[in-house]
C-alpha positions, -999 to 999 in steps of 0.1 A, spaced: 370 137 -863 366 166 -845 346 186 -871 326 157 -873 322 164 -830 320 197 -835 290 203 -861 274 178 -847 272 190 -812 260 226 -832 234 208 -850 220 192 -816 226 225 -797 206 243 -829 175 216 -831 175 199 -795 174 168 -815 188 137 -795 194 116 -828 227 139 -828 237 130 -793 236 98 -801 255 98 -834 282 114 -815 283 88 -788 286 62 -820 312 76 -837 331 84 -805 326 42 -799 338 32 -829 365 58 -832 376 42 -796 374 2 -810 396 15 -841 431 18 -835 443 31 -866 417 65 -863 444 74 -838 469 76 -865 502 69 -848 527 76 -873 559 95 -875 538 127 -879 517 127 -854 493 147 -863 460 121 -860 468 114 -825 468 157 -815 436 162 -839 418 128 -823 427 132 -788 412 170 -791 380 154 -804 377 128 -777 390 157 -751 357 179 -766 333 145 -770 345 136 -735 335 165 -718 305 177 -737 290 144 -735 301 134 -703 263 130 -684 255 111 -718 277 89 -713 276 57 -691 304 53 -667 318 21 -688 315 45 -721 335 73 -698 361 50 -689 369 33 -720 371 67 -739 396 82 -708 408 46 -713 418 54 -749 429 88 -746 455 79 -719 462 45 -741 467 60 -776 476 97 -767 484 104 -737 512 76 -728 527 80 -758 528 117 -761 548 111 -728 572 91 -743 577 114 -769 583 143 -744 609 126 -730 624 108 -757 615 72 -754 593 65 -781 598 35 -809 596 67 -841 622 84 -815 612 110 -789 605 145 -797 601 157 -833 571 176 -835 577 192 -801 602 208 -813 592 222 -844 587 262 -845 551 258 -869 514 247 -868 522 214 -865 536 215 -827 504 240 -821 479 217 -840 494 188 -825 497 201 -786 465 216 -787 445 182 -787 465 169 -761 456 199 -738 421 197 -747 421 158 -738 443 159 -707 420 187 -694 389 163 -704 396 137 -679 427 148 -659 407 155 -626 391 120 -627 415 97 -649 453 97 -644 457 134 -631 496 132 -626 499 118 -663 476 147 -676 497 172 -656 527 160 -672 516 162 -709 497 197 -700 531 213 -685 548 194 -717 526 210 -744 521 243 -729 559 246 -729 566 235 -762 537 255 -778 553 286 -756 583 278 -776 568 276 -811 549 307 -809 579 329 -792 599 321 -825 
C-alpha cells in the first residue's frame, strides 16, 4: 500500500493532475472499510507497512480530506495499529506481546517505522498520549535493533 501512496502522490506532484488525488483518497477509503488490508497476524508486518501508508496518506492529504474522512482514517490507525501495537509493547496482546520488538533485523525497523510515521500523522490531533507511547516504544526498540 504504501508504494501504491507513494507513486501516486509522485504522479500528481509530476502532472498536477487531481484524478491522482482522488484515487489516493479511494484507496485510502477502502483500505480503511477492509480489515484484513491491516494484516494482523503473528508477523506483523502488514500492520507497520499500512499504518506508514495511512501515516503518509494522512498527512499529505490531510486539506483533501473531509473532517469525517480525517477521523475515520485516525480512527483506523489508532483501531488497527496503534492500540494494538500497544499491547504488543507491553505484552498483552491475544499472538502474545512483543515478538517483533524484539528482534535485532529489518523486521523490527520495517515494522516500527510505520508506526512512527502514523503516530506522528495524527498524534497532535488524535490520541496524543497513545501516539507518544508507541513513538517512545518504537524509537527504543529500533535504537536496540540497529545498536546490535
Amino acid at each position: 500500500m504504501f508504494s501504491v501512496i507513494l507513486l501516486t502522490y509522485w504522479a500528481y506532484l509530476v502532472t498536477g493532475d487531481e484524478k491522482y488525488i482522488e484515487y489516493m483518497i479511494d484507496a485510502v477509503m477502502a483500505t480503511c472499510n477492509n480489515y484484513t488490508c491491516w494484516g494482523h497476524t503473528k508477523h506483523y508486518l502488514e500492520v507497520g507497512e499500512t499504518c506508514g501508508a495511512m501515516g503518509f496518506a494522512f498527512d499529505i492529504l490531510y486539506d483533501r480530506l473531509t473532517k469525517k474522512q480525517r477521523d475515520l482514517l485516525a480512527g483506523k490507525i489508532v483501531e488497527y495499529g496503534l492500540i494494538p501495537s500497544k499491547e504488543r509493547y507491553h505484552g498483552n496482546h491475544p499472538y502474545g506481546g512483543l515478538v517483533w520488538p524484539t528482534y535485532e533485523n529489518n523486521w523490527n525497523i520495517v515494522v516500527n517505522k510505520g508506526l512512527i510515521m502514523a503516530a506522528i500523522a495524527i498524534g497532535d490531533e488524535y490520541e496524543p498520549e497513545l501516539s507518544m507511547d508507541n513513538l517512545e516504544k518504537a524509537i527504543r526498540v529500533i535504537y536496540d535493533a540497529i545498536k546490535n
